[in-house]
N, C-alpha and C positions, 0 to 999 in steps of 0.2 A: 562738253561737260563743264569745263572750266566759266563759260557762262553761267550758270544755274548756281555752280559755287562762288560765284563771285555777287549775284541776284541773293541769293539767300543772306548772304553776308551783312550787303546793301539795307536788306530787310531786318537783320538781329539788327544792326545800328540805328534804323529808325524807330524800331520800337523800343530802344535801349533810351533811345532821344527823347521819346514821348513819355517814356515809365518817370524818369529826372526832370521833366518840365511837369508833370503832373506831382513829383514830391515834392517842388521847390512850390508849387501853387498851393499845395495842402500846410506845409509849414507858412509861408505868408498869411495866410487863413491863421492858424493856429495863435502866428506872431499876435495878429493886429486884435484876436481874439483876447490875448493876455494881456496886452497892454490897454485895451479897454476897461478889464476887468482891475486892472492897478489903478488906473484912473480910477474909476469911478468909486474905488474901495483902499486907496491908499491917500495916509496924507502926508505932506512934511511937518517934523516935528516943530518946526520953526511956526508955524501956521495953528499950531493949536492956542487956547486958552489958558491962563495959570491952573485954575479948577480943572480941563482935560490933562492938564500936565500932572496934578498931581496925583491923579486917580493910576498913573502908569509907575508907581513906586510904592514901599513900603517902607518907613522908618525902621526900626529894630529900637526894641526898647531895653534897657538893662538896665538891672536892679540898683545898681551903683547910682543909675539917674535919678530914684526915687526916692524919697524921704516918705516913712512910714510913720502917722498915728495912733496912739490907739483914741477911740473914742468909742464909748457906750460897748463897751466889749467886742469892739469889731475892729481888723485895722487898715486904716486908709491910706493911701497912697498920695504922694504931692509931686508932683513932675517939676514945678518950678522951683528950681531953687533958691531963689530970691523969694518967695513965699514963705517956703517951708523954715528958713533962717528965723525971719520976722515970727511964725508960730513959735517956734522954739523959744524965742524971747519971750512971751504971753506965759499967764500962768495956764496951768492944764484948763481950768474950768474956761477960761477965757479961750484957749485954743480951741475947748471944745465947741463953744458956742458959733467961736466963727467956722469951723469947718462943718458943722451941721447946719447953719447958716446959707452958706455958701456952697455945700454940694460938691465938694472936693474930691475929685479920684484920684 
């Protein structure tokens, strides 16, 4: 009897062998599966363009940055402030002409 227990034993070990060489073959599959899919769909950031770089950000704008118009009862915004300096030196009509002019947000 001690044969057949020692036979069966023999037997859970090798299919215990076979289950663990067939999970380590399903993850390799799985590995070489992901790192395909990284390739062929990941880049380094180093490797992009300025224009792909800068579509991956968002400035934040704050009111503090912007100098406000008014003109023709509406009022416009100037981001630059070396611009908006130089309008402010202009009289109104002149500021107005140039920033309807020019298309100023």
């Amino acid at each position: 009897m001690e044969q057949s227990s020692f036979q069966d034993e023999q037997t859970v070990r090798h299919q215990f062998d076979s289950l663990c060489k067939l999970a380590l073959k399903s993850e390799v599959i799985n590995y070489e599966k992901h790192m395909a899919y990284r390739q062929k769909y990941e880049v380094m950031l180093s490797e992009l363009s300025e224009k792909e770089l800068s579509r991956l950000f968002i400035m934040d704008e704050h009111e503090m940055e912007t100098h406000r118009f008014q003109v023709l009862g509406y009022d416009i915004e100037v981001k630059d402030a070396l611009i908006a300096e130089a309008l402010q030196t202009l009289t109104e009509k002149e500021c107005c002409v140039i920033i309807i002019f020019y298309g100023y947000e």
